[in-house]
C-alpha positions in Angstrom: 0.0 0.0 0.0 1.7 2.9 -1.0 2.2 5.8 1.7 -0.7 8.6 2.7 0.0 12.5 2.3 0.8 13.5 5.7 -0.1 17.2 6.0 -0.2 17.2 9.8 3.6 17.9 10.1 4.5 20.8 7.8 4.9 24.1 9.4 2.1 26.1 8.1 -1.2 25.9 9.3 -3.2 27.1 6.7 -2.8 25.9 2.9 -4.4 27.2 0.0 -6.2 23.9 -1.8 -7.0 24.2 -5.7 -10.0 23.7 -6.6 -10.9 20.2 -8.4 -11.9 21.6 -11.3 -8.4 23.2 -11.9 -6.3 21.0 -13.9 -2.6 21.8 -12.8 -1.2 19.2 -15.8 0.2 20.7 -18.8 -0.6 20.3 -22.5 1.0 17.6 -24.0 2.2 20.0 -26.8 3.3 22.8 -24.7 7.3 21.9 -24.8 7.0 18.5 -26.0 6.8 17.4 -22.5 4.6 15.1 -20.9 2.6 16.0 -18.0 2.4 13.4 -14.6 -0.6 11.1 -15.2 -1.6 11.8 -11.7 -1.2 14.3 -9.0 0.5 11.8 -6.8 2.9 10.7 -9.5 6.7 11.6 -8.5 7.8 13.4 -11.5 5.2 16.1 -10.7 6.9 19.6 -10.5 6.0 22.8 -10.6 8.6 24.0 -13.1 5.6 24.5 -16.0 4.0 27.3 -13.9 7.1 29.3 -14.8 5.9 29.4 -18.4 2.3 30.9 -19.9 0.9 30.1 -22.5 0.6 32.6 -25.4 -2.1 35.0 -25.1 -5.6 34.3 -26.4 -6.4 36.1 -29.7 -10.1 36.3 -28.0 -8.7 38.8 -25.4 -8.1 42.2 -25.3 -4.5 43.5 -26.0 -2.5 45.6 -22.8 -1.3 47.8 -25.5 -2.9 49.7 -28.7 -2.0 48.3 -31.4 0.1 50.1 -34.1 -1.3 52.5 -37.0 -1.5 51.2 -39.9 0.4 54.1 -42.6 -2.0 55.3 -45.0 -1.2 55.4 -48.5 -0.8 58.4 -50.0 0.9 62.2 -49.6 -2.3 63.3 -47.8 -2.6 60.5 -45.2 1.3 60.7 -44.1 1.2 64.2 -43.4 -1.4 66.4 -41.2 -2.4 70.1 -42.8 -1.2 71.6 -39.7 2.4 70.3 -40.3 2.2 71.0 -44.1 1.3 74.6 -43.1 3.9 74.6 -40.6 6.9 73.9 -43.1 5.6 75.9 -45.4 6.4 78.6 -43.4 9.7 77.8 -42.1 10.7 77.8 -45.5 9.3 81.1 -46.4 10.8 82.4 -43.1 14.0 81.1 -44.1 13.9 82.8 -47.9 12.9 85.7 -46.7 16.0 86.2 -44.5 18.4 85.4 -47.2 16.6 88.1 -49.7 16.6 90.5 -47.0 20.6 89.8 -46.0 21.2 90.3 -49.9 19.7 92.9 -50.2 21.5 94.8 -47.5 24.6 93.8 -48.5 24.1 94.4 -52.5 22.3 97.9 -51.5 24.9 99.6 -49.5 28.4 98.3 -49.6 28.4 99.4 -45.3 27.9 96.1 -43.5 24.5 96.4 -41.4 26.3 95.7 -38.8 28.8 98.3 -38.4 28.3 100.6 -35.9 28.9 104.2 -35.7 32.4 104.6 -35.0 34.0 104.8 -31.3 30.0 104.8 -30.5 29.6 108.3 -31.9 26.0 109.4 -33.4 28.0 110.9 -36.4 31.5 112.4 -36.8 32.1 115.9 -35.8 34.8 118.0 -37.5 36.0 118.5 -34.5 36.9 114.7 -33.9 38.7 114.5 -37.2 42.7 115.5 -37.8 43.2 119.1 -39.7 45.4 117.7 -42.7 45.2 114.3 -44.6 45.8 111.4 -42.4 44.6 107.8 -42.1 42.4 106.8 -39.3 41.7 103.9 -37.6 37.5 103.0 -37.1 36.2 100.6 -34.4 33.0 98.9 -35.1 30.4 97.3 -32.3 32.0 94.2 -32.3 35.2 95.6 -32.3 36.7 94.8 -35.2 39.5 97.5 -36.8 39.0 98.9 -40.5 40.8 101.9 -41.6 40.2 104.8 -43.9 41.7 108.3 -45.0 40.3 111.8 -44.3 41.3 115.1 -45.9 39.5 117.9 -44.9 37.3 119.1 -46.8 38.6 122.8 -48.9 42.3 121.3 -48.8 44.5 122.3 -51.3 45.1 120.5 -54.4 47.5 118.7 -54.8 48.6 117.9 -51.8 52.1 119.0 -51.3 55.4 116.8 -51.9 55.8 116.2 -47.8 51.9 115.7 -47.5 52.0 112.7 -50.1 54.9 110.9 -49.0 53.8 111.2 -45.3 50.2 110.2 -46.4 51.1 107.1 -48.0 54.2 106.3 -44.7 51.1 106.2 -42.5 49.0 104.6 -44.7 51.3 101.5 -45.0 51.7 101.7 -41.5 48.0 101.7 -40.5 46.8 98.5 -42.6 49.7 96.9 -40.6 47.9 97.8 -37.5 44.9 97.2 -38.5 45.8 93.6 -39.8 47.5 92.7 -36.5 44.7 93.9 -34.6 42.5 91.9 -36.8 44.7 88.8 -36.0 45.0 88.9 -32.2 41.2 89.4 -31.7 40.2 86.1 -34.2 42.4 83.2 -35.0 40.5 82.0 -37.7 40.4 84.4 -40.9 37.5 86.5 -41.3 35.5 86.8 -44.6 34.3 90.3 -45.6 32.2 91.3 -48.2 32.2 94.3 -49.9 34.7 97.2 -50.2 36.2 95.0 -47.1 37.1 92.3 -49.5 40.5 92.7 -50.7 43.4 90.4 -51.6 45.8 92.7 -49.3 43.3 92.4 -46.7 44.0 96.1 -45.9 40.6 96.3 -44.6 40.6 99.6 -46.3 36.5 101.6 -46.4 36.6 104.4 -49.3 35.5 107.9 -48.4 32.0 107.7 -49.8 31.3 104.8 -47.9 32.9 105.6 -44.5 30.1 108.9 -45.1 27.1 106.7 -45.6 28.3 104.3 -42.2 28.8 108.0 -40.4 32.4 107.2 -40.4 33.1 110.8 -42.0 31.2 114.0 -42.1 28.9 114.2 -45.2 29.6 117.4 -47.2 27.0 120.3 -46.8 25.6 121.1 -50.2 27.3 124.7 -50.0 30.9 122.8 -49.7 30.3 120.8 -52.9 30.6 123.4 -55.1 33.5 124.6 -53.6 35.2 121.1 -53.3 35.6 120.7 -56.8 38.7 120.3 -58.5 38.6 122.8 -61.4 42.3 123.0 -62.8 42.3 119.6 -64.8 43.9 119.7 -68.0 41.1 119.3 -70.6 38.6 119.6 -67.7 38.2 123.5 -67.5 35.9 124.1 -69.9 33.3 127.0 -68.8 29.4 127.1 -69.4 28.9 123.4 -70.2 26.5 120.8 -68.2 28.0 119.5 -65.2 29.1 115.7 -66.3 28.4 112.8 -63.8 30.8 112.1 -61.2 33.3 108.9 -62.7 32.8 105.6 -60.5 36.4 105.3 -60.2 39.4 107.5 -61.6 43.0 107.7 -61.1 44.6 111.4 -61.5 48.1 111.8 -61.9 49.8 114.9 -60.6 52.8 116.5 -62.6 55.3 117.6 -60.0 58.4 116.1 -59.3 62.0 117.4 -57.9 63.2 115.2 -60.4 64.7 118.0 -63.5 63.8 115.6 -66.2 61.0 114.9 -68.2 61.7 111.2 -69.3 61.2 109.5 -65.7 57.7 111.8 -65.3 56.4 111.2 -68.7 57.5 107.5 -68.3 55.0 107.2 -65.3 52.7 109.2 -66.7 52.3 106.3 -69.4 52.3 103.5 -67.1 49.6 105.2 -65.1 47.1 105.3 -68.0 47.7 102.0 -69.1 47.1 100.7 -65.2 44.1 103.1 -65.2 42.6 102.0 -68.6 43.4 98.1 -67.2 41.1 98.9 -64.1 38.2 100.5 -66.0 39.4 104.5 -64.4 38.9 107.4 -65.8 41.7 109.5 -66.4 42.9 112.9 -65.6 46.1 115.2 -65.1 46.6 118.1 -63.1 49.8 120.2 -64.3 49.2 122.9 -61.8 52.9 122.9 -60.2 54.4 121.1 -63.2 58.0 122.9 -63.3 57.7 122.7 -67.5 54.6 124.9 -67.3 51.3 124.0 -68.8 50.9 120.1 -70.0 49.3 121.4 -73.5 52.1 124.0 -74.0 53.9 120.9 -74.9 51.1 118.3 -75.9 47.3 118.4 -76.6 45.1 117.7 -74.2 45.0 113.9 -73.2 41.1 112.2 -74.6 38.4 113.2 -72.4 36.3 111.1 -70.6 32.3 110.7 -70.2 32.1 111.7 -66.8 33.8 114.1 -64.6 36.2 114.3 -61.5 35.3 113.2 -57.9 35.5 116.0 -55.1 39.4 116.8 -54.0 38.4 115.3 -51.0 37.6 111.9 -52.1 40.8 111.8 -54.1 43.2 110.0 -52.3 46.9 108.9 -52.7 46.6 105.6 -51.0 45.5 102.7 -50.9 45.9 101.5 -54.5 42.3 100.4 -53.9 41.1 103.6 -53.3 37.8 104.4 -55.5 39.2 107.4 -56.9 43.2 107.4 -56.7 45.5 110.5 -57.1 49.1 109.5 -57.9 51.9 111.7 -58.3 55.9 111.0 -59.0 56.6 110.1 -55.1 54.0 107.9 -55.0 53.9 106.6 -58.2 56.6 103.4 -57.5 55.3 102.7 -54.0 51.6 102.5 -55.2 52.3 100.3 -58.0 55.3 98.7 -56.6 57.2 95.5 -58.2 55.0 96.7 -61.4 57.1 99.8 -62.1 60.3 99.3 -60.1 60.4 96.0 -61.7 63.0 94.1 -59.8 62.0 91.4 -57.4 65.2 92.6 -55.3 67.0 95.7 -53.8 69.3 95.9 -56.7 68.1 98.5 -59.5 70.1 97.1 -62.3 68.5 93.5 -61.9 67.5 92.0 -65.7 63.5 91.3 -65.4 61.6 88.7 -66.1 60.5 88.7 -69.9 56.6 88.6 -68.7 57.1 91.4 -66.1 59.5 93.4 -68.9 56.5 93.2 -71.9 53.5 93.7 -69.1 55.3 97.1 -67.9 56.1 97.6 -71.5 52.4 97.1 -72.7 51.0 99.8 -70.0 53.2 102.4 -71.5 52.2 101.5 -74.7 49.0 102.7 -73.9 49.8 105.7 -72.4 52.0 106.2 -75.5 49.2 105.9 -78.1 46.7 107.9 -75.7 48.8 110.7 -74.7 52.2 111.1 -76.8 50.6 113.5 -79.4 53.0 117.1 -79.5 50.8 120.6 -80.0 50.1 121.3 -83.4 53.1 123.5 -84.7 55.2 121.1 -83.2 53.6 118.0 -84.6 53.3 119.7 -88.0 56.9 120.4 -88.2 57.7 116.4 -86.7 56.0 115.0 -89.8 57.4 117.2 -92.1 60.9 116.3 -90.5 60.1 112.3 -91.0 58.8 113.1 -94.1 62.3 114.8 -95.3 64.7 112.1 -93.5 62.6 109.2 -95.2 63.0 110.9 -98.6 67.0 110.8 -98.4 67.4 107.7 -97.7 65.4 106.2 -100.8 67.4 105.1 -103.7 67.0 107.2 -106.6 65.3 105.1 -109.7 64.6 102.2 -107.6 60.7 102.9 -106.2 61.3 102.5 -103.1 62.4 99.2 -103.5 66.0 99.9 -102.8 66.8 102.1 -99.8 69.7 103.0 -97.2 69.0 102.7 -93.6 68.7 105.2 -91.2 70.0 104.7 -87.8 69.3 107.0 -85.0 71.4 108.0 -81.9 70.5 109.2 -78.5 73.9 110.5 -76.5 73.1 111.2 -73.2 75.5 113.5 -71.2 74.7 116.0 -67.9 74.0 114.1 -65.0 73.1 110.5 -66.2 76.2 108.5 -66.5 75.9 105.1 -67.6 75.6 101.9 -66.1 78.2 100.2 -67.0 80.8 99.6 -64.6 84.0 101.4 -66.3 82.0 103.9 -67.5 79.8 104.6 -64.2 81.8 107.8 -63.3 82.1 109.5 -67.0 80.3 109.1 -70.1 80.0 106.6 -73.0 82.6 107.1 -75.3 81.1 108.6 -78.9 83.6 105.8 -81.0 81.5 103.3 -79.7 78.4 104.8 -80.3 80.6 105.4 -84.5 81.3 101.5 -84.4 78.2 99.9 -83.6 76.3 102.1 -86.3 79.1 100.8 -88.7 78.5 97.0 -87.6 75.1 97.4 -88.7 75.9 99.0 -91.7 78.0 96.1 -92.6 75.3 93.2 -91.4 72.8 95.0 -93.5 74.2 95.8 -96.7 77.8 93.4 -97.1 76.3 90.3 -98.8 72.4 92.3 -100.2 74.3 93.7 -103.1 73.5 91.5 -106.8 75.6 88.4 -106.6 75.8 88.4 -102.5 78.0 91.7 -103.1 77.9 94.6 -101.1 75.1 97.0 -101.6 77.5 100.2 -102.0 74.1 102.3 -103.2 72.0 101.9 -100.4 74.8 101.7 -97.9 75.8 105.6 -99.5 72.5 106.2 -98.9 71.7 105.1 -95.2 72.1 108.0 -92.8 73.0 109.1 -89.4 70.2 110.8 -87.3 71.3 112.4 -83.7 69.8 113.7 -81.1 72.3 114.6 -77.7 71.7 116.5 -75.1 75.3 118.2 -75.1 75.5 120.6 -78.0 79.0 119.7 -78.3 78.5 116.0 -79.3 77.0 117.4 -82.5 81.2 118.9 -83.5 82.5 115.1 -82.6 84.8 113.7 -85.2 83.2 110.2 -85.1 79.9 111.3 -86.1 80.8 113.5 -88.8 78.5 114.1 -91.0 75.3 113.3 -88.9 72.2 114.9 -89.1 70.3 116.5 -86.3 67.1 114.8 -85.6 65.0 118.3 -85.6 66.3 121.8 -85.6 63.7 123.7 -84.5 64.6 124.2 -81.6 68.3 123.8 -80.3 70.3 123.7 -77.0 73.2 126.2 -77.6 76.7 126.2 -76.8 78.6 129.2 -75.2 80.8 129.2 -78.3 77.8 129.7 -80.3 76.3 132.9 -78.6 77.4 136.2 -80.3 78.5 138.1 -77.7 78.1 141.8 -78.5 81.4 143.4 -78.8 82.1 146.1 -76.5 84.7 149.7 -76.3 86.7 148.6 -73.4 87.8 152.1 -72.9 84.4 152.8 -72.0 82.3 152.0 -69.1 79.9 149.8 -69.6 76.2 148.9 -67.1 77.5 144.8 -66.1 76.1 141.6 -67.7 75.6 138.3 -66.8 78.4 135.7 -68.8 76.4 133.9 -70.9 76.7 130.1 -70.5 75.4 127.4 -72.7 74.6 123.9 -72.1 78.2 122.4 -72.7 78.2 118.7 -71.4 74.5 118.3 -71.3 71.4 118.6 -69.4 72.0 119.3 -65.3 69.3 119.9 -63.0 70.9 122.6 -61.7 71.1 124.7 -64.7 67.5 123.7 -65.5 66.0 124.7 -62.0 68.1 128.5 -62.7 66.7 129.0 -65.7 65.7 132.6 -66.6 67.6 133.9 -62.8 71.2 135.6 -63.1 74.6 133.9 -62.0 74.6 136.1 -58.9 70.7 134.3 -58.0 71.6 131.1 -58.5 70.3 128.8 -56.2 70.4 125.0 -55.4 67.3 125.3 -53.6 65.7 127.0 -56.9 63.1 123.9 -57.4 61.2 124.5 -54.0 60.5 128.4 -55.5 57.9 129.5 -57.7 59.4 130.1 -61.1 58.8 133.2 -62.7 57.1 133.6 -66.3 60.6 133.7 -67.9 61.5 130.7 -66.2 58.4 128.6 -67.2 59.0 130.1 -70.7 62.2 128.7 -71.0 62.0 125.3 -69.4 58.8 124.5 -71.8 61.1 125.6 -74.7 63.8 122.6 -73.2 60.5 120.2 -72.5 59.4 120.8 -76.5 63.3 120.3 -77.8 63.4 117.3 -75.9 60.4 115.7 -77.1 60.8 116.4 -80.8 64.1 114.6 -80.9 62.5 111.7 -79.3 59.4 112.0 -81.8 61.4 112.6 -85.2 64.0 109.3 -83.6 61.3 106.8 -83.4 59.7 107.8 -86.6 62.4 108.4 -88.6 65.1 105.7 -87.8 64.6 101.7 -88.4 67.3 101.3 -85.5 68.1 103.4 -82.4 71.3 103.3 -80.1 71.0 104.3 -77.2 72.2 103.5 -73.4 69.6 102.1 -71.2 70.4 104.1 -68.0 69.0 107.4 -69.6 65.6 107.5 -69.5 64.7 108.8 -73.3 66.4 105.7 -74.6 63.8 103.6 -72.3 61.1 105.6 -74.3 62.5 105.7 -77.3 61.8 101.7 -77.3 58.1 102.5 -76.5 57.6 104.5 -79.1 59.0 102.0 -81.3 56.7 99.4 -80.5 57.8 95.9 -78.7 57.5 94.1 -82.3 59.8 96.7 -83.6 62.7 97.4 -80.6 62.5 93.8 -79.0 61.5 90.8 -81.2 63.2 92.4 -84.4 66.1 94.1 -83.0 65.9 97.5 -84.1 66.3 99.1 -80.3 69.7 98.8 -79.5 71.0 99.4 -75.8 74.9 99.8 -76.3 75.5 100.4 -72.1 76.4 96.8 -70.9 73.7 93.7 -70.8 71.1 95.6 -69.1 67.4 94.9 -70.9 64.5 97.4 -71.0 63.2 98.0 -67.6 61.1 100.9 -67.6 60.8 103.3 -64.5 64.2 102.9 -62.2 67.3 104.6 -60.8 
């Protein structure tokens, strides 16, 4: 009999009986395990209470179930959040309009503030002469910009524009240091404030609109004008349209010559044309008198010239730029120096050499155009110097050659090494004409002969600033390249001959330009031996004075005219100035690529404006 259930012993007292209706045995499919075939059996546990049984489908779920997506643009997204985007988006377009249309509007960021948290700029706060000065915006970033009062004279003075342009450097070097300690990572600017030298320059008109500057009162406008233009002084016509940019070049230099100023006065067109400026010279303090005395009056433009006070000599990027012959080289820099080192007599580059050459090409053609009795007699000269130098009988189809010859003397030695402390000697000027003579004409005769005809019939054409040079034994038999007007010797002056045994009122020796052009005889022109001065350039010359110096100015330029017209090759010495124009003049296809401009003064190539 197998043993009774004895509940009597366990500790509890009270025990919760299942009902009989409860069967505690499992499915037989739930884990392939069999249940106990009765409730007594020993391998009865209670480990299948650990597991349930999946739900019912009958019941209800403890969670929802999940939504179904609908198909369809409509079902996936409510109205309320299509409306919603819709304006996000426009919110968003509306903004970036609104932020380009500030910026294309005005070229003042909106967010500069008035500067140093002024209202506006009082007089008062600004300097009393032409000076940079640094502005502060709210968020305190550095820009810079130039003032000049307004009613200053114009030009500025030699001092004023070299001092201008010292400070100038020296304040976008402040400003971009400041700029770099205050952000390590580089700011982008827009605007006027976007430059590659990242001067962080703001031009004059805009500086007024921010309130960086004093807006001009309309009685000061007037007034402000610049009036003394050459080709601009024209009375009783309609006021043109300020130019939106323009680049004026001042004629005044301490420099006697006219080649180095007229060289940069070339150069400055062509950089102005190149930039889309307008153009204009002022010849008020020009020591050669009036700029149409000597030429006619450079083209005009369409539109007219910006108040004095918005003309400024610095930054290159200035809207409307005023460039004289002190600032001319530091403004343009490498351009016009053209060396990429501290040495003057460096060869350039051949792309840097035909780019400088090209910009005074353009000046050239634009500007180099003599008054008219001067320009009638040039032709008329080239005319006449052609004619003897044609073959008789041939038509034209047999000629000579004619090779012209600037000498250079005064105060320009050459720069040649042996040579640097005197002059080039005139044989060598004699032998090179003859080599090419010889290269020309020794095998062009019939049957590879020489060609004795045309070589009797090639010519010598010289221009010199020494009088003297035209009585040298080596170029007998030259011609002078115009004889309109001529630099005298003392030994050609008739002096008037005089009693000696009477007493007579004193007069000045006369003295002629033997050994050339000096400055010093050119800044005493029309004063007395007992005046003389070497402070004579910082003086206002008197009538006299002007009268002469234009009279050296004309003579100068019709011997370079009637040289580049006339002759099919030109020696010269690089280190004068008139032999770096005379190559101009020519043309780069002429003087460089075939040959014809011929610099006898050492290995020194075509450099343009330099020592």
């Amino acid at each position: 009999m197998p043993p009774t259930l004895d509940l009597s012993r366990t500790r509890h007292s009270k025990m919760i009986i299942s009902p009989p209706r409860i069967n505690l045995r499992r499915a037989a499919t739930y884990h392939h395990d069999k249940g106990p075939f009765s409730a007594t059996s020993s391998r009865f546990n209670f480990d299948h209470l650990m597991f349930s049984p999946p739900p019912s489908p009958g019941l209800p779920s403890l969670s929802p179930p999940l939504r179904k997506p609908s198909k369809g643009f409509a079902g996936f997204v409510r109205p309320r959040r299509l409306v919603r985007y819709i304006l996000y988006i426009c919110g968003l377009v509306f903004i970036f309009y609104a932020v380009k249309w500030l910026y294309t509007q005005s070229p003042v960021l909106a967010f500069l503030s008035r500067p140093y948290d002024h209202s506006l700029v009082s007089r008062a706060d600004l300097p009393d002469h032409p000076a940079p000065i640094l502005l502060t915006d709210s968020r305190g970033r550095t820009s810079w910009t130039v003032s000049i009062p307004q009613g200053s004279e114009f030009p500025l003075t030699a001092e004023e524009f070299t001092n201008v342009c010292e400070k100038c450097r020296e304040t976008a070097e402040r400003v971009q240091q400041l700029r770099i300690q205050k952000s390590i990572i580089p700011q982008t600017y827009l605007g006027f404030l976007s430059d590659t030298s990242g001067s962080h320059f703001i031009d004059v008109k805009e500086a007024q609109q921010a309130g960086y500057l004093p807006a001009p009162a309309p009685a000061d406008e007037a007034q402000d004008a610049v009036k003394n233009l050459v080709g601009e002084t024209v009375e009783g016509t309609i006021p043109k349209p300020v130019c939106e940019k323009s680049l004026t070049f001042v004629l005044e230099s301490d420099d006697a010559g006219l080649g180095k100023t007229l060289m940069m006065l070339w150069t400055a067109y062509g950089l102005a044309q190149n930039e889309g400026r307008a153009f204009f010279i002022d010849d008020s303090r020009w020591a050669y008198g009036k700029y149409m005395d000597i030429f006619q009056a450079p083209p005009r433009e369409d539109c007219g010239p910006p108040p004095r006070h918005e003309m400024l000599p610095c930054p290159l990027e200035a809207r409307h730029l005023v460039v004289s012959t002190w600032t001319a080289i530091d403004l343009f820099g490498e351009l016009l120096v053209g060396a990429s080192s501290d040495d003057p007599l460096e060869r350039l580059k051949p792309s840097a050499q035909k780019k400088m050459f090209n910009l005074a090409r353009l000046g050239h053609d634009a500007l180099f155009r003599l008054n008219k009795d001067d320009n009638v007699y040039v032709d008329n000269r080239v005319r006449d110097l052609t004619a003897r130098r044609i073959v008789p009988k041939t038509k034209g189809k047999q000629n000579g050659l004619a090779i012209g010859m600037h000498v250079r003397r005064g105060d320009r030695h050459p720069f040649e090494f042996q040579y640097r402390s005197s002059y080039m000697p005139i044989n060598i000027y004699a032998e090179t004409a003859r080599e090419i003579l010889e290269d020309k004409f020794n095998h062009t005769g019939p049957h590879g002969a020489e060609d004795a005809v045309a070589k009797s019939h090639s010519l010598m054409i010289l221009a010199s600033d020494d009088p003297m040079i035209y009585r040298a034994t080596e170029l007998k038999g030259a011609t002078l390249a115009q004889e309109r007007i001529k630099l005298a010797a003392k030994q050609e002056m008739k002096q008037p001959e005089l009693d000696r045994n009477v007493m007579h009122k004193f007069h000045d020796e006369a003295f002629g330009w033997e050994g050339g052009f000096f400055s010093a005889m050119f800044w005493n022109l029309g004063q007395s031996s007992s005046n003389a001065d070497v402070e004579a350039h910082k003086k206002s010359p008197s009538a006299d004075a002007i009268r002469l110096r234009s009279l050296v100015g004309r003579a100068y330029m019709m011997d370079l005219a009637v040289l580049a017209d006339a002759s099919d090759v030109v020696i010269c010495t690089v280190s004068a100035v008139g032999c770096r124009l005379l190559a101009v003049m020519m043309g780069w296809e002429s003087a460089m690529e075939k040959g014809n401009w011929v610099n006898i003064d050492g290995g020194y190539g075509w450099r343009g404006v330099s020592s």
